[in-house]
Gaussian input, Z-matrix of N, CA and C with variables (Angstrom, degrees):
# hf/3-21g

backbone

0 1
 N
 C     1     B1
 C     2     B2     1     A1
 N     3     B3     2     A2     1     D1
 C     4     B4     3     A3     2     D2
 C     5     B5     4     A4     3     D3
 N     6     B6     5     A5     4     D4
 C     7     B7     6     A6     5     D5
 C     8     B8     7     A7     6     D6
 N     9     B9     8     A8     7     D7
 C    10    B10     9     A9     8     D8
 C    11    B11    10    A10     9     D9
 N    12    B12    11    A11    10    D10
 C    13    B13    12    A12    11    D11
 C    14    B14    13    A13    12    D12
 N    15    B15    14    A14    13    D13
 C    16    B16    15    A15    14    D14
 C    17    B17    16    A16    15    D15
 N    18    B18    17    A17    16    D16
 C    19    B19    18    A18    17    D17
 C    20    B20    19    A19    18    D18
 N    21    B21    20    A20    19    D19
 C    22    B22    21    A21    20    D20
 C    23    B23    22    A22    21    D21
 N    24    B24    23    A23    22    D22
 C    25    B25    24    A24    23    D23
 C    26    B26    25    A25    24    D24
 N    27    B27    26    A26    25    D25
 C    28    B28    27    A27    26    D26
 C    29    B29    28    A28    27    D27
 N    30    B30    29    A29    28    D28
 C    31    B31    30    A30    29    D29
 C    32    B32    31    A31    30    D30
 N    33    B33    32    A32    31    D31
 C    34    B34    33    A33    32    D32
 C    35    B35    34    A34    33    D33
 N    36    B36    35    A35    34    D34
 C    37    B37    36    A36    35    D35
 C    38    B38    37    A37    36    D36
 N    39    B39    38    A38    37    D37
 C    40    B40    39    A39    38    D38
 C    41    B41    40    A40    39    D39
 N    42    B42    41    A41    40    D40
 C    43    B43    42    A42    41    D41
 C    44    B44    43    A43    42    D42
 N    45    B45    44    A44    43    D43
 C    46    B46    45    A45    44    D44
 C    47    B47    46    A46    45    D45
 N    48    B48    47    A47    46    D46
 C    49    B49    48    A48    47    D47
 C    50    B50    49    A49    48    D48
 N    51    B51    50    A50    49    D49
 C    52    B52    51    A51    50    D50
 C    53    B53    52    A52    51    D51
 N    54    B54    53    A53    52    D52
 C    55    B55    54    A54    53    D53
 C    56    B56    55    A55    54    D54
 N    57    B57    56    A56    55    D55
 C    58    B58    57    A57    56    D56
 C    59    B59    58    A58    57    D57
 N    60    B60    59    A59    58    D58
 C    61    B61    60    A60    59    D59
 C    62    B62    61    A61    60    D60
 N    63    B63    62    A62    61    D61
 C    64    B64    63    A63    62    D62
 C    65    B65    64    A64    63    D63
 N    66    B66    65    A65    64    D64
 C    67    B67    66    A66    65    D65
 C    68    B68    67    A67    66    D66
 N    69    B69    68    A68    67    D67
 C    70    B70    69    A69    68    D68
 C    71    B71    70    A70    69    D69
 N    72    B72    71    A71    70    D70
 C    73    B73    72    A72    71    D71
 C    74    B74    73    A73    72    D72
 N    75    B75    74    A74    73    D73
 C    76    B76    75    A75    74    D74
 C    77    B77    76    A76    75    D75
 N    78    B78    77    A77    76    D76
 C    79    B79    78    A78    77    D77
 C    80    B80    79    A79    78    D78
 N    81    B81    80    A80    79    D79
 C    82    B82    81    A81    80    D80
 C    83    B83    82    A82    81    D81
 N    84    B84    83    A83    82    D82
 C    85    B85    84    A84    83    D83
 C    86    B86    85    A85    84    D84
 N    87    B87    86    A86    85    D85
 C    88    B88    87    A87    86    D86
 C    89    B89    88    A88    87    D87
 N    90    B90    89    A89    88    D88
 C    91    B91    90    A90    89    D89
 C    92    B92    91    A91    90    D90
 N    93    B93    92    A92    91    D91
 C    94    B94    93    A93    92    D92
 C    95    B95    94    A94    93    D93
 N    96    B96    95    A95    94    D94
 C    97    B97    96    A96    95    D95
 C    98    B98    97    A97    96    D96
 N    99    B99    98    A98    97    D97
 C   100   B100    99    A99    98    D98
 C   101   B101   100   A100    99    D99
 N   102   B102   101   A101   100   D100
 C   103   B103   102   A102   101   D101
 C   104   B104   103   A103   102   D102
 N   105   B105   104   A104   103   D103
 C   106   B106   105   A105   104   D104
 C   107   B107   106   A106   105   D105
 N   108   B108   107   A107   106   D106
 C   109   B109   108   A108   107   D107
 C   110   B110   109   A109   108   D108
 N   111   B111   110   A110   109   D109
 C   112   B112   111   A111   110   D110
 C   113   B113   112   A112   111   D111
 N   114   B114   113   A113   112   D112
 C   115   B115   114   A114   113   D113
 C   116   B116   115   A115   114   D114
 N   117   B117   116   A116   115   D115
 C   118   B118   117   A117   116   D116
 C   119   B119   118   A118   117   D117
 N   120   B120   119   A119   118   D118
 C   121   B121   120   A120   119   D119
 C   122   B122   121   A121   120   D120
 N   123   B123   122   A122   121   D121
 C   124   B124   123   A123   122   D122
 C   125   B125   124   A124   123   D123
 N   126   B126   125   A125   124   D124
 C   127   B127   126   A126   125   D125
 C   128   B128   127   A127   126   D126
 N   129   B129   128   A128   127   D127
 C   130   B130   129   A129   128   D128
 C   131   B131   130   A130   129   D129
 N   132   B132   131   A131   130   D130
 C   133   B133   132   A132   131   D131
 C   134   B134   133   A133   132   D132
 N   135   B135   134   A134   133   D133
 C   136   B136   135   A135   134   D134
 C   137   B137   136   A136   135   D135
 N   138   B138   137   A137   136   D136
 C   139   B139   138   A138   137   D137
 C   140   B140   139   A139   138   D138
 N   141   B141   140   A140   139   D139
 C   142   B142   141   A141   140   D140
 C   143   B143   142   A142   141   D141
 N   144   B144   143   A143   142   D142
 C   145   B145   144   A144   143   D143
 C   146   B146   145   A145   144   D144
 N   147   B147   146   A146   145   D145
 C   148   B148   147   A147   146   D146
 C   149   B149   148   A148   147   D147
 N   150   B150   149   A149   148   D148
 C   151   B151   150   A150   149   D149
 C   152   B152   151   A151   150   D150
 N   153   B153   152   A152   151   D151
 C   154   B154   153   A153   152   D152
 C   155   B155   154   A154   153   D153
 N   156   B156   155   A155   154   D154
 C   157   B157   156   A156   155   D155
 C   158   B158   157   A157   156   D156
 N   159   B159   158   A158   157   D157
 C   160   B160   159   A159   158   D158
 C   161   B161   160   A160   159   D159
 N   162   B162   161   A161   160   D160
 C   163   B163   162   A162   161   D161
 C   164   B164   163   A163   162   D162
 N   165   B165   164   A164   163   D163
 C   166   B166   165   A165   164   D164
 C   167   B167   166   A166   165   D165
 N   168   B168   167   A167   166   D166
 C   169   B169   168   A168   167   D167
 C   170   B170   169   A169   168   D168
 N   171   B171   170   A170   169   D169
 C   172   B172   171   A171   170   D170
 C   173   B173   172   A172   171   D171
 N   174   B174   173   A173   172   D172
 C   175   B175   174   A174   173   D173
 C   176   B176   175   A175   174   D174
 N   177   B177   176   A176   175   D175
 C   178   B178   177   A177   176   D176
 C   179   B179   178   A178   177   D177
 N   180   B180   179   A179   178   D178
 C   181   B181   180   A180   179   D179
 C   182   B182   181   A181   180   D180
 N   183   B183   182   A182   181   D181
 C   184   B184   183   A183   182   D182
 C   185   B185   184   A184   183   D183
 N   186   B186   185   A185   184   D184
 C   187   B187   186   A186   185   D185
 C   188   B188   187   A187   186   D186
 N   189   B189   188   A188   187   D187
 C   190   B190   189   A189   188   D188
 C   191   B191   190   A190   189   D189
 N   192   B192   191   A191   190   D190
 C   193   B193   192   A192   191   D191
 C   194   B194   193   A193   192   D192
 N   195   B195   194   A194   193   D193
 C   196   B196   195   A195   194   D194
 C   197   B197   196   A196   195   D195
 N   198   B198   197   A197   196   D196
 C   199   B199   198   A198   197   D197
 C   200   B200   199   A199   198   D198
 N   201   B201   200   A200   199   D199
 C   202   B202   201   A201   200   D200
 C   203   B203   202   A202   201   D201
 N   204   B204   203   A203   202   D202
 C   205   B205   204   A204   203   D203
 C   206   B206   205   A205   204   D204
 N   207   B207   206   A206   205   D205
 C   208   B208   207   A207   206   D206
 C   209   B209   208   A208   207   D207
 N   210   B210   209   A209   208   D208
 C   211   B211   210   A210   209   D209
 C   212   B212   211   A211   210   D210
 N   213   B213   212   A212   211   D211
 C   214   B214   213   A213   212   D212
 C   215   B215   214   A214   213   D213
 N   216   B216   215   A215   214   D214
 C   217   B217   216   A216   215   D215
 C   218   B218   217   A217   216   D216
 N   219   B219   218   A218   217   D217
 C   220   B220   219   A219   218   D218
 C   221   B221   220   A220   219   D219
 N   222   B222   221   A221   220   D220
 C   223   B223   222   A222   221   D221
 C   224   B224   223   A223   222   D222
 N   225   B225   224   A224   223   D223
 C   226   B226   225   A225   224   D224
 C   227   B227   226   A226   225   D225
 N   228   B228   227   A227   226   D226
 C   229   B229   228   A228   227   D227
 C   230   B230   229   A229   228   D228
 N   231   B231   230   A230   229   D229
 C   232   B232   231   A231   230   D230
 C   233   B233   232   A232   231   D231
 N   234   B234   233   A233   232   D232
 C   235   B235   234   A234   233   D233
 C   236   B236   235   A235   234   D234
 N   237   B237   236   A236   235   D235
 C   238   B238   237   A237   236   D236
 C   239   B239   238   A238   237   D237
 N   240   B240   239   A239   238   D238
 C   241   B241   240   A240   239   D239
 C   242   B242   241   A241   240   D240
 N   243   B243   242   A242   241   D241
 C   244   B244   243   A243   242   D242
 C   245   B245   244   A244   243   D243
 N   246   B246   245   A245   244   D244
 C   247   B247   246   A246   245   D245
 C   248   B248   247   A247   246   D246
 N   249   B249   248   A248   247   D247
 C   250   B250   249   A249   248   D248
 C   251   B251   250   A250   249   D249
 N   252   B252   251   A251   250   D250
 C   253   B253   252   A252   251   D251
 C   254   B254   253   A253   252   D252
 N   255   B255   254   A254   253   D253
 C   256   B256   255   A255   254   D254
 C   257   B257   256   A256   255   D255
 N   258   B258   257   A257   256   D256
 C   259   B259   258   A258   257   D257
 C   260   B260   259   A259   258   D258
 N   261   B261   260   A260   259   D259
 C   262   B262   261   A261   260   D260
 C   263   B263   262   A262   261   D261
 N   264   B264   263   A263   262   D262
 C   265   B265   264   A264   263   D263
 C   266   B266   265   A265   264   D264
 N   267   B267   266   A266   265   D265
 C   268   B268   267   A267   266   D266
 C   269   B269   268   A268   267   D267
 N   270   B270   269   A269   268   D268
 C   271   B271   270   A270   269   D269
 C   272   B272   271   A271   270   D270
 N   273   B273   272   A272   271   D271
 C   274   B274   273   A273   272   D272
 C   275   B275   274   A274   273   D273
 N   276   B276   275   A275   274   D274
 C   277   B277   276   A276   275   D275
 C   278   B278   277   A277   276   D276
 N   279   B279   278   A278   277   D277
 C   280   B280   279   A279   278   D278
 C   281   B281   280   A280   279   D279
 N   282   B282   281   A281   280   D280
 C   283   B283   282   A282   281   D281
 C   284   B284   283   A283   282   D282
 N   285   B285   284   A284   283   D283
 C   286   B286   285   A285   284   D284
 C   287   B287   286   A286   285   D285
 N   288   B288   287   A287   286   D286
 C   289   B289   288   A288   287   D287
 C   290   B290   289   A289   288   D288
 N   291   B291   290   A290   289   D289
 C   292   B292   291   A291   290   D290
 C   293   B293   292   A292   291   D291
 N   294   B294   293   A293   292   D292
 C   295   B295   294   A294   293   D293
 C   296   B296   295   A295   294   D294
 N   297   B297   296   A296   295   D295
 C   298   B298   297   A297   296   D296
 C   299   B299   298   A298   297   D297
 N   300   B300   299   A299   298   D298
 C   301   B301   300   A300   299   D299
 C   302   B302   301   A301   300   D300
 N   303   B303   302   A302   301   D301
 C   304   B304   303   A303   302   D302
 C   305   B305   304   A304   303   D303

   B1=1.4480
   B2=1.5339
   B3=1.2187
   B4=1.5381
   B5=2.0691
   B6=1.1906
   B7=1.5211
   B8=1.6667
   B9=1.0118
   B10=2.1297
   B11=1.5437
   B12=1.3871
   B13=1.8932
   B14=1.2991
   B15=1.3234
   B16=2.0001
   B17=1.8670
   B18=1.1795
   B19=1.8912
   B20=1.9108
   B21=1.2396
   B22=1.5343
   B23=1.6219
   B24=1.5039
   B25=1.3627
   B26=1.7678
   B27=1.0168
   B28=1.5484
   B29=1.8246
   B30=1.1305
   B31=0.9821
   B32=1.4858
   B33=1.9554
   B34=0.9312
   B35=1.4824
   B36=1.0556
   B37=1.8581
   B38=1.9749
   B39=1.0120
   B40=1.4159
   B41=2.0935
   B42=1.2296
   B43=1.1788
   B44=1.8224
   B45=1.5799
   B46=1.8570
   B47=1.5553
   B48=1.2610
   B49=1.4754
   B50=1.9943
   B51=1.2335
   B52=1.6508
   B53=1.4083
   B54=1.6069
   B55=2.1340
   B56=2.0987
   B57=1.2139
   B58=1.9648
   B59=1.8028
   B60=1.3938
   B61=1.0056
   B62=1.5850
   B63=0.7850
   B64=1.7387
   B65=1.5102
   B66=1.2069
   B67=1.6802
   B68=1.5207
   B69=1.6759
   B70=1.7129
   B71=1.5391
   B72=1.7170
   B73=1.3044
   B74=1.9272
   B75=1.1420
   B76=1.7064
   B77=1.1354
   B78=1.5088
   B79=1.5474
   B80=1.5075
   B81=1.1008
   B82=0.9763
   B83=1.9183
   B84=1.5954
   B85=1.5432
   B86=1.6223
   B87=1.2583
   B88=1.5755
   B89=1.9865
   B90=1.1525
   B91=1.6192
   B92=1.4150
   B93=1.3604
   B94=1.4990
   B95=1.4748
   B96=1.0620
   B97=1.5381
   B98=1.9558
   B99=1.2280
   B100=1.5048
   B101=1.8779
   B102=1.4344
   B103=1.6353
   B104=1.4742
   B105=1.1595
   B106=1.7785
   B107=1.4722
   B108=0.9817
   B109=1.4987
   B110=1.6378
   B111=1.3988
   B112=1.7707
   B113=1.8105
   B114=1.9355
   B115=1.6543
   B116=1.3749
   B117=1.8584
   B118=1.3241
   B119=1.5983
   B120=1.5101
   B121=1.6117
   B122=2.1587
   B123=1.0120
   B124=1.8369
   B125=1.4842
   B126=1.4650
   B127=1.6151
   B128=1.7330
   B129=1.3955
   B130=1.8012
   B131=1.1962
   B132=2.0836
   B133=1.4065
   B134=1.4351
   B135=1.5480
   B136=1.9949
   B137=1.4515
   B138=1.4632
   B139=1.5702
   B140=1.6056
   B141=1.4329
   B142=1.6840
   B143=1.4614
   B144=0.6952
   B145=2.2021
   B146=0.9704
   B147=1.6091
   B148=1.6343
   B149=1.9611
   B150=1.6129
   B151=1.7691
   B152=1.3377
   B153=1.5611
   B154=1.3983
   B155=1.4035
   B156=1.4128
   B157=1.4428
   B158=1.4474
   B159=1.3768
   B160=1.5173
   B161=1.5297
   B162=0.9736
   B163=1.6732
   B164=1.6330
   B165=1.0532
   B166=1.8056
   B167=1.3397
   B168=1.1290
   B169=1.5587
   B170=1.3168
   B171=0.9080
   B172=2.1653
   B173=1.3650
   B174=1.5137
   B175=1.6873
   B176=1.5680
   B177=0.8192
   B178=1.4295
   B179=1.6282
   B180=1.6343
   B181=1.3115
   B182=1.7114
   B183=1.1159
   B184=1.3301
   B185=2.0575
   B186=1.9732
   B187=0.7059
   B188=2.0338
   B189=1.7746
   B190=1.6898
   B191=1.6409
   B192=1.8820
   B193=1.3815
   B194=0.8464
   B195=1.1286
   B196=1.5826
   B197=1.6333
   B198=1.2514
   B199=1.4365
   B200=1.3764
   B201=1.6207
   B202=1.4508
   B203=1.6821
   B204=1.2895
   B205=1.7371
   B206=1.2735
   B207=1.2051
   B208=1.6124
   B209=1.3720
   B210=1.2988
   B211=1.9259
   B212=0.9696
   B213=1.3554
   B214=1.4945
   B215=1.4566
   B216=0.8769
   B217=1.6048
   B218=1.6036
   B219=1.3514
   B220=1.8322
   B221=1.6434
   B222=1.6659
   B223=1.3577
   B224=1.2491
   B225=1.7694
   B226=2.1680
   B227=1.6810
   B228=1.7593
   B229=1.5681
   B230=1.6328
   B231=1.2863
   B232=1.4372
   B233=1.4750
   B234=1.6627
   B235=1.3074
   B236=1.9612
   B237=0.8977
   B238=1.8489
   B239=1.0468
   B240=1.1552
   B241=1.5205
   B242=1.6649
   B243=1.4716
   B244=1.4734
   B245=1.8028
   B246=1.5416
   B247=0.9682
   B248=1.4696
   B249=1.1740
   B250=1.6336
   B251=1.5553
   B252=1.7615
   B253=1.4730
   B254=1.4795
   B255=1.2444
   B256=1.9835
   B257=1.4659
   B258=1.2936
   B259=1.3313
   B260=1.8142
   B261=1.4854
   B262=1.2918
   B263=1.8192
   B264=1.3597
   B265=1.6062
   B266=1.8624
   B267=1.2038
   B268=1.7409
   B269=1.8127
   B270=1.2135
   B271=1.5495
   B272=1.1029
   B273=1.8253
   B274=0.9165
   B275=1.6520
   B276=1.5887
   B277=1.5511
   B278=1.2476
   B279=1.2661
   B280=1.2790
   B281=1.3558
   B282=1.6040
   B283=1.1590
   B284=1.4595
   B285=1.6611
   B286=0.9800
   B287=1.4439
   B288=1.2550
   B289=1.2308
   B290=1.2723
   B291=1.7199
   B292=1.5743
   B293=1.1864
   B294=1.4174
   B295=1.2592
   B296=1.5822
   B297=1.7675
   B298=0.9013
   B299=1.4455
   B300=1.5290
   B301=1.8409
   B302=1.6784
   B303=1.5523
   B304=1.5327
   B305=1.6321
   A1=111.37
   A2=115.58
   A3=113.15
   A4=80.78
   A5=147.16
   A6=147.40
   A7=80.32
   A8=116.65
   A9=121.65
   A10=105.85
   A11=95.66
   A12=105.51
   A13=136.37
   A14=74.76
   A15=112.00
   A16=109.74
   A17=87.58
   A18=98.68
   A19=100.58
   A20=101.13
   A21=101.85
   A22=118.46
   A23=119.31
   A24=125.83
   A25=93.83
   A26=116.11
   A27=137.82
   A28=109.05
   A29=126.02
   A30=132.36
   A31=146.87
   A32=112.88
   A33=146.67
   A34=104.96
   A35=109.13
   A36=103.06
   A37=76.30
   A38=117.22
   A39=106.83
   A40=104.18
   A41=93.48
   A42=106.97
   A43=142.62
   A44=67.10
   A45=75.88
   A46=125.69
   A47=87.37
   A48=103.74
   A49=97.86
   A50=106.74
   A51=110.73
   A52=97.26
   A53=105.75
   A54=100.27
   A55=94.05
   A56=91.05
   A57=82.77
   A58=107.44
   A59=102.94
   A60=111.63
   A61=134.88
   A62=101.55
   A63=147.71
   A64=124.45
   A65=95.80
   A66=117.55
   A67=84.33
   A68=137.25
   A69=122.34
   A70=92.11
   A71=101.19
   A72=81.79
   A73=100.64
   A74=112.95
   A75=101.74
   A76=152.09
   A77=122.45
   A78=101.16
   A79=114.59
   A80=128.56
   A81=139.52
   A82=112.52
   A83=107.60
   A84=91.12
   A85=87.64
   A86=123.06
   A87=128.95
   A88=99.46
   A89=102.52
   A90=124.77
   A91=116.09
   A92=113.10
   A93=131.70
   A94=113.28
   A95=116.56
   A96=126.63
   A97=107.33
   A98=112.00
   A99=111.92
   A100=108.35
   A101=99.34
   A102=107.46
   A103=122.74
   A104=103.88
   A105=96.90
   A106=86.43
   A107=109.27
   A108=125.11
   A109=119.89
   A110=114.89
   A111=105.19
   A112=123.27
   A113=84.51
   A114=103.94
   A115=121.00
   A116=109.25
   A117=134.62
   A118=100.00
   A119=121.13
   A120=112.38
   A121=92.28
   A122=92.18
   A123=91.71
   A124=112.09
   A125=116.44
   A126=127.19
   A127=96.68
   A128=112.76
   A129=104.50
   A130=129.57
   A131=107.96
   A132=114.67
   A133=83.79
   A134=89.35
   A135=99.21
   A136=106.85
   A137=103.00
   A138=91.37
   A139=102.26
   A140=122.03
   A141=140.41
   A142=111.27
   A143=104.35
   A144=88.19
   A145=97.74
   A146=103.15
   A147=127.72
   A148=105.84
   A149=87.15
   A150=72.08
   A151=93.25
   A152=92.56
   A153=137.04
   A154=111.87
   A155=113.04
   A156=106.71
   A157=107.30
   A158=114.44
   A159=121.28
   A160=97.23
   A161=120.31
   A162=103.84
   A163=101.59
   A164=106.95
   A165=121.27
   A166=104.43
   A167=132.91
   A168=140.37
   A169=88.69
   A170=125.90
   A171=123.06
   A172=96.39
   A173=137.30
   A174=132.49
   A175=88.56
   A176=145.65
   A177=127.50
   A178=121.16
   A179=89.03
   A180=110.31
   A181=117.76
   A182=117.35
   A183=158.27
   A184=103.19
   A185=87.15
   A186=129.55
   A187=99.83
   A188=92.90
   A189=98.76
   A190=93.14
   A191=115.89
   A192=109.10
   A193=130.60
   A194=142.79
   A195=129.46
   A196=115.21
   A197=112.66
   A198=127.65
   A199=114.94
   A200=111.22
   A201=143.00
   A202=104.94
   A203=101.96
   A204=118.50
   A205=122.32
   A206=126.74
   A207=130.15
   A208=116.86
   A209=109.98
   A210=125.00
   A211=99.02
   A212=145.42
   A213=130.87
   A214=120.21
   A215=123.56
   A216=134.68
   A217=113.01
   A218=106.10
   A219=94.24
   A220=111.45
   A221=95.17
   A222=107.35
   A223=166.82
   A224=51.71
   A225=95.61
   A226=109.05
   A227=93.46
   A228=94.55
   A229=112.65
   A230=124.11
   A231=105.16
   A232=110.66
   A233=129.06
   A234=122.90
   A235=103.23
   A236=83.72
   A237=91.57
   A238=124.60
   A239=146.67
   A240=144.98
   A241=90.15
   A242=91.03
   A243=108.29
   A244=132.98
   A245=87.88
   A246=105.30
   A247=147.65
   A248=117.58
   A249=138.23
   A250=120.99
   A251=123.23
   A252=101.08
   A253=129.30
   A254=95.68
   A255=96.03
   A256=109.25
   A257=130.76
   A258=125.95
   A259=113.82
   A260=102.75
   A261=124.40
   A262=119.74
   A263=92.89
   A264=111.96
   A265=98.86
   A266=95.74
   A267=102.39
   A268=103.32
   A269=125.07
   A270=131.60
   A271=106.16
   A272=108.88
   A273=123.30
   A274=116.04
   A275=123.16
   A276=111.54
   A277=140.04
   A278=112.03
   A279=130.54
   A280=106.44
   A281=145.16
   A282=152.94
   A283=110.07
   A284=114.83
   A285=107.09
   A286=126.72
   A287=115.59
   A288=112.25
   A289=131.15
   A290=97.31
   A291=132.85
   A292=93.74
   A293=144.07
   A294=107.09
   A295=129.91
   A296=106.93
   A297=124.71
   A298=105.50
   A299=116.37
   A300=127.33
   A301=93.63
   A302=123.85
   A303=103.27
   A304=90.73
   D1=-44.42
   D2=-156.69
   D3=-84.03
   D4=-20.44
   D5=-161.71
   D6=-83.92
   D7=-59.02
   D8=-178.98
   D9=-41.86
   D10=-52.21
   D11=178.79
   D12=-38.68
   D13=-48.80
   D14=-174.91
   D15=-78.76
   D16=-39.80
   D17=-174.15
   D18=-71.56
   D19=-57.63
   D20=178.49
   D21=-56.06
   D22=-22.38
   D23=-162.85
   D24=-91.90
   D25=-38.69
   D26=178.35
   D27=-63.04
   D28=-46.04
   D29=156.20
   D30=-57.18
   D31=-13.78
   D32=-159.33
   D33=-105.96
   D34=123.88
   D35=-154.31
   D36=-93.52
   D37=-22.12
   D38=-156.11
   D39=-91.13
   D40=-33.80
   D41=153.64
   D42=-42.60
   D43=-47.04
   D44=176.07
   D45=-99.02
   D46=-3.82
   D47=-174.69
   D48=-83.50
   D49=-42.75
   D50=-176.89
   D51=-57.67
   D52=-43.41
   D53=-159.95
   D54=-65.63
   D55=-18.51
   D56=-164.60
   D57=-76.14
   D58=-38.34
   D59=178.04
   D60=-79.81
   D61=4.80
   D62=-173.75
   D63=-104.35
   D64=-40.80
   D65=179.54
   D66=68.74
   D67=73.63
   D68=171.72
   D69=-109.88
   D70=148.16
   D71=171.87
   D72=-120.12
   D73=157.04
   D74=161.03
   D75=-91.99
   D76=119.89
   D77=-179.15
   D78=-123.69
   D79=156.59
   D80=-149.79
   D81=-137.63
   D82=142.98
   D83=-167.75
   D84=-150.04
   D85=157.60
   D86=179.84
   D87=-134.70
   D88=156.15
   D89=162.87
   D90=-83.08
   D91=-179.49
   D92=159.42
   D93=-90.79
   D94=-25.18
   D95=-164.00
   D96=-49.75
   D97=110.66
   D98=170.48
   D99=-40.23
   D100=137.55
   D101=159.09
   D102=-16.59
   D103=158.17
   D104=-179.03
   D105=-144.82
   D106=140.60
   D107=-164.62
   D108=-94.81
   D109=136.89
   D110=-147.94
   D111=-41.11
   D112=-34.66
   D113=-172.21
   D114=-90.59
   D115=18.28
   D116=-172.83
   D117=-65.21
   D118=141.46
   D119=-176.93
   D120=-151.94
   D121=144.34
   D122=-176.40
   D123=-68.82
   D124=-22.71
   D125=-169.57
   D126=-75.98
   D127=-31.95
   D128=174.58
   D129=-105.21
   D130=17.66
   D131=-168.91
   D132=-89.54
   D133=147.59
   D134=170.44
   D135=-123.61
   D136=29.81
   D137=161.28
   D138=178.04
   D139=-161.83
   D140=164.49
   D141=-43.61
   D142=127.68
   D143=157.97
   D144=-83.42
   D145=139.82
   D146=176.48
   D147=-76.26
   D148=139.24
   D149=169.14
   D150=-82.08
   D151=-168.63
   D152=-179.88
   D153=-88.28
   D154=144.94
   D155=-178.07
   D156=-123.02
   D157=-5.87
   D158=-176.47
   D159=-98.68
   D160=48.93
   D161=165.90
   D162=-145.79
   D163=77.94
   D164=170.07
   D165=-41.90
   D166=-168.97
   D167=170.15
   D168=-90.44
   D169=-75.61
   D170=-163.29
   D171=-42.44
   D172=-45.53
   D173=-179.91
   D174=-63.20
   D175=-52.20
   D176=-158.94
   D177=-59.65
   D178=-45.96
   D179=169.32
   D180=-52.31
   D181=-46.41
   D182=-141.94
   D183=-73.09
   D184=-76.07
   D185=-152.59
   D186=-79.08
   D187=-50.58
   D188=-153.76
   D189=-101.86
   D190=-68.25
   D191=168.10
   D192=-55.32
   D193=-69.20
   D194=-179.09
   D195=-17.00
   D196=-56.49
   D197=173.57
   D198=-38.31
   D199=-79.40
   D200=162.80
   D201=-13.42
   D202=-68.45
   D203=179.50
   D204=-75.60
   D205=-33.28
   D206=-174.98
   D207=-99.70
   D208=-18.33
   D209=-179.67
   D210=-127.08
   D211=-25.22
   D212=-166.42
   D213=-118.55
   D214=15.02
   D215=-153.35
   D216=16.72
   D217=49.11
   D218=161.21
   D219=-91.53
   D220=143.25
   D221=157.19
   D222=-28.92
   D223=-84.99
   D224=176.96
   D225=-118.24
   D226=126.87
   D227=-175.33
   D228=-116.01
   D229=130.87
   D230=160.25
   D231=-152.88
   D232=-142.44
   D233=-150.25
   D234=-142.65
   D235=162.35
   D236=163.62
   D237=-159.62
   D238=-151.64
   D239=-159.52
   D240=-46.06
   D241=121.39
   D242=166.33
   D243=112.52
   D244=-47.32
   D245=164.38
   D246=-70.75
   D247=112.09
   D248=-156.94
   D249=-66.15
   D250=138.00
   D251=150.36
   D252=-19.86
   D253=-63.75
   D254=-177.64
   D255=-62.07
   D256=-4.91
   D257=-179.34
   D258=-85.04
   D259=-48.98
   D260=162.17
   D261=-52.93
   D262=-28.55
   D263=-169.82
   D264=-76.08
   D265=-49.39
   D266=-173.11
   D267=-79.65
   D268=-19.00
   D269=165.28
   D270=-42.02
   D271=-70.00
   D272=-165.53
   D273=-60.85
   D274=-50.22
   D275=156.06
   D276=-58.58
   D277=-2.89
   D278=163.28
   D279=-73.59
   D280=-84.72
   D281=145.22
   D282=8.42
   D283=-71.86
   D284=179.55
   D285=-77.20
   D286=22.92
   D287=171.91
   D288=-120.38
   D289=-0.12
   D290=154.98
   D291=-77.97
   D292=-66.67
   D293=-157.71
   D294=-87.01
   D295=17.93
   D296=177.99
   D297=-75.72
   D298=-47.65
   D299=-163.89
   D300=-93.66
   D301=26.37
   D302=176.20
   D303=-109.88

């Protein structure tokens, strides 16, 4: 959802024109939490959402930042439900290894 967010906001001439003029910058952050399915409703959940177990820190990196930063112009990156020291840990070498090749 928040990769949909970013793509539509990116596309928006009117949009981008406010963040420039503004000086805004974006950041963007994802969970562990498995998919939730369109016709998903809280009155028929019977329990937690399960995280995810396929999203290592390097998939996160991989998968969500890389994206975020190289196609989307976000900033600022971080995590929420789910997401680990080592997740934040591999952000952070990620980051710095963008601002190594700029």
């Amino acid at each position: 959802a928040i990769t949909k967010a970013l793509q539509s906001m990116r596309l928006d001439k009117n949009v981008q024109r406010v963040l420039s003029e503004n000086k805004i910058i974006l950041g963007a952050y994802a969970n562990r939490l498995t998919p939730v399915p369109p016709d998903w409703s809280l009155e028929e959940s019977d329990g937690a959402q399960p995280f995810r177990i396929d999203l290592s820190p390097k998939d996160y990196c991989n998968d969500f930042v890389s994206i975020w930063t190289n196609e989307l112009g976000v900033q600022m990156i971080g995590g929420c439900c789910g997401i680990t020291p080592e997740h934040i840990n591999e952000i952070e070498n990620f980051s710095f290894h963008l601002c190594k090749t700029v």
